[in-house]
KOLKE-408520 format. One line per field, with one value per residue (C-alpha): residue number from 1; residue in three letters; chain; x, y, z. Coordinates in steps of 0.1 Angstrom, whole numbers, plus 5000, padded with zeros to 4 digits. Layout:
// KOLKE-408520
nr = c(NUM ...)
rest = c(Ala ...)
kette = c(A ...)
x = c(X ...)
y = c(Y ...)
z = c(Z ...)
//
This chain:
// KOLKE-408520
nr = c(1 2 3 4 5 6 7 8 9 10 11 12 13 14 15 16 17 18 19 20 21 22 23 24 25 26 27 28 29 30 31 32 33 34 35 36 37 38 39 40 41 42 43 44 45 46 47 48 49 50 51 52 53 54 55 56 57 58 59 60 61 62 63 64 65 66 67 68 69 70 71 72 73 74 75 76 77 78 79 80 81 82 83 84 85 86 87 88 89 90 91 92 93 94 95 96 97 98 99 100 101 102 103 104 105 106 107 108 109 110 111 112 113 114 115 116 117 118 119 120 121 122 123 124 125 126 127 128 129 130 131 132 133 134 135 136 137 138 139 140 141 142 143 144 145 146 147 148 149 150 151 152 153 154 155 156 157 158 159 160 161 162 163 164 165 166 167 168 169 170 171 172 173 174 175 176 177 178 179 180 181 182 183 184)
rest = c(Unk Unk Unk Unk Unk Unk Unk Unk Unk Unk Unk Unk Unk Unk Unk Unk Unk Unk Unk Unk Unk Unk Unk Unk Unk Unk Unk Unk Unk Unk Unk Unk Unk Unk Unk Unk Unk Unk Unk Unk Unk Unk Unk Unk Unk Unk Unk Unk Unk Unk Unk Unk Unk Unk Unk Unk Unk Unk Unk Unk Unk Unk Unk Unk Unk Unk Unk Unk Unk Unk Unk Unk Unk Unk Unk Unk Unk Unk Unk Unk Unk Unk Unk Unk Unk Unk Unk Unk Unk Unk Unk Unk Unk Unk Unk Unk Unk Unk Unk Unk Unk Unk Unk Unk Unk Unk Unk Unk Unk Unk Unk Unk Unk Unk Unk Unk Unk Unk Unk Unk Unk Unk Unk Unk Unk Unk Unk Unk Unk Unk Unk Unk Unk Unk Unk Unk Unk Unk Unk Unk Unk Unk Unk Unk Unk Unk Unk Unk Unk Unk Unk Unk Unk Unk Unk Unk Unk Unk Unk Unk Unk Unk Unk Unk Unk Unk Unk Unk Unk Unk Unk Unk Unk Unk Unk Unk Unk Unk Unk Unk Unk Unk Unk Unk)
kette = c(A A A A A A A A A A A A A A A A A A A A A A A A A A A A A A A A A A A A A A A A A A A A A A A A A A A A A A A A A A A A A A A A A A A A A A A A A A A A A A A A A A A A A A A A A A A A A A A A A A A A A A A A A A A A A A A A A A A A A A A A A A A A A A A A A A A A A A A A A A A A A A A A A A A A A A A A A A A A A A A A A A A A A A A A A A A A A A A A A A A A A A A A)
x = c(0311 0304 0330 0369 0378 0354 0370 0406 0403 0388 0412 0446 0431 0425 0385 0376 0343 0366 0387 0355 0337 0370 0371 0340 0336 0372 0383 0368 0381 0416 0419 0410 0442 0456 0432 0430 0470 0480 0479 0458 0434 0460 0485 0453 0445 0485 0484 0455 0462 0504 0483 0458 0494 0505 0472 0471 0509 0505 0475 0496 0519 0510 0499 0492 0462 0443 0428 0409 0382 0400 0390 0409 0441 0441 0434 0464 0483 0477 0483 0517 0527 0516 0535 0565 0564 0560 0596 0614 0604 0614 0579 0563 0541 0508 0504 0484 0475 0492 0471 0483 0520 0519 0511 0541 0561 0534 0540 0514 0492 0488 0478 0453 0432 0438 0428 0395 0389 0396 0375 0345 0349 0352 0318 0304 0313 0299 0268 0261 0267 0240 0222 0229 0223 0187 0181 0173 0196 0188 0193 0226 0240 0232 0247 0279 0285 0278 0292 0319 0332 0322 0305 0287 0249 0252 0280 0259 0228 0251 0269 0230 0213 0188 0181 0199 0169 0158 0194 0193 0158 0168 0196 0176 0151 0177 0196 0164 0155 0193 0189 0153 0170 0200 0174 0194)
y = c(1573 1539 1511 1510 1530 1559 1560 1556 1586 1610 1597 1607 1640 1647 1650 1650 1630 1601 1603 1610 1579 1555 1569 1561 1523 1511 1532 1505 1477 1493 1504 1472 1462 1479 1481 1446 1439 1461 1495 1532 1551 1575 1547 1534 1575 1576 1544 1547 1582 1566 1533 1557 1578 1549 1541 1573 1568 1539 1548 1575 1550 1537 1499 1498 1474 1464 1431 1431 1453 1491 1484 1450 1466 1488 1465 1445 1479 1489 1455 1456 1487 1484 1449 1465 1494 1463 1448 1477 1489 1457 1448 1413 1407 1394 1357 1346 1314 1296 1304 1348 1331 1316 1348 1365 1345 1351 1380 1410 1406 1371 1376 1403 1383 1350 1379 1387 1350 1345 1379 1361 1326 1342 1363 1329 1312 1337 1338 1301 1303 1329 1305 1278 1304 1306 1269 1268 1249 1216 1219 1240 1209 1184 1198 1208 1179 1159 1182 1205 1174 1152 1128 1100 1100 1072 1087 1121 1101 1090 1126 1140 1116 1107 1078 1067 1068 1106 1118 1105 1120 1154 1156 1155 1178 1204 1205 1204 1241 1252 1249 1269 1298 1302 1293 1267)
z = c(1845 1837 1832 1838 1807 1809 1852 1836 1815 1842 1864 1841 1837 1871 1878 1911 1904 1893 1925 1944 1929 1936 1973 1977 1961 1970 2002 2027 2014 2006 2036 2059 2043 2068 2099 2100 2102 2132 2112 2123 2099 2094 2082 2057 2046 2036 2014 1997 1984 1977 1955 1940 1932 1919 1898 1881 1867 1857 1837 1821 1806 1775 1772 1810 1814 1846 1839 1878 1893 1905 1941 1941 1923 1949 1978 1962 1964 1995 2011 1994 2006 2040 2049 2029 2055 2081 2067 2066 2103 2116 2124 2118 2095 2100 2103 2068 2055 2032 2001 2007 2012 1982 1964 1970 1939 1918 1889 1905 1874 1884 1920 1916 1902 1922 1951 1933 1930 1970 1973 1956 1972 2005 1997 1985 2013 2039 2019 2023 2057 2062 2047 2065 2099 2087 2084 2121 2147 2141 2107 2109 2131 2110 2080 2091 2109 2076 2050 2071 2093 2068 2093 2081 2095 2122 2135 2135 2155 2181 2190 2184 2200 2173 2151 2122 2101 2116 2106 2072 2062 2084 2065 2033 2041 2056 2022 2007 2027 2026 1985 1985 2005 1983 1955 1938)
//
């Protein structure tokens, strides 16, 4: 089964390979949708199989169109459902940042894929900061105290304790390594 539409139609008729297959690529991340804001494995088992529930009818229904990837659809379900259970038991809701506030006026087409594009970023971002991790200490200093903190380099040799002049050309050849490793 390659693609979303070839999944879509083994899913609507039932095949266990399909459901297999979707357990198997989207459970995880589903599911930390839950384990990560206060709820058991049993809660995340309950709302995955409710979302894939929901999945399934919805791709019953003619003209129904998932414009994201199946295992962020779901994440988005599951998410949904689990701080709706939250609000109706009374229960607060987990703090989130402004940017997952933000998304609860948005239509759900909408935010599934400004969560795919979060999803992404956030990979990205951990990715360059492996990167960074392999740059060595010095190197890992320097540059997030002159891209994170955005400190200029004189101000970076004095909370160091280096030179002007051996901030500006570390700086350089950091960058210079950080770009090799993520082979930009």
């Amino acid at each position: 089964m390659t693609g979303n539409t070839n999944l879509f139609e083994a899913l609507k008729t039932g095949d266990p390979a399909a459901f297999s297959q979707v357990y198997k690529t989207c459970y995880r991340s589903a599911a930390s949708a839950v384990l990560n804001n206060g709820g058991t494995a049993s809660d995340a088992e309950d709302l995955f199989q409710e979302a894939l529930f929901v999945l399934v009818k919805n791709l019953q229904k003619p003209g129904f169109e998932i414009k994201a990837q199946v295992g962020t659809w779901l994440y988005s379900v599951v998410r949904n459902l689990w701080y709706k259970r939250l609000r109706d038991s009374g229960k607060e809701l987990p703090v989130e940042d402004e940017k997952m506030k933000a998304l609860a006026d948005v239509p759900e087409e909408n935010a599934i894929e400004i969560m795919e594009n979060l999803r992404e970023r956030e990979a990205k971002y951990a990715h360059v900061i492996r990167a960074i991790e392999q740059t060595g200490e010095e190197c890992r200093e320097v540059i997030l105290q002159a891209y994170y903190n955005e400190m200029p380099d004189d101000k970076i040799a004095e909370k160091l304790g280096y030179s002007y002049a051996f901030v500006r050309v570390k700086r350089h050849r950091c960058m210079g390594k950080l770009r090799e490793i993520l082979g930009i």
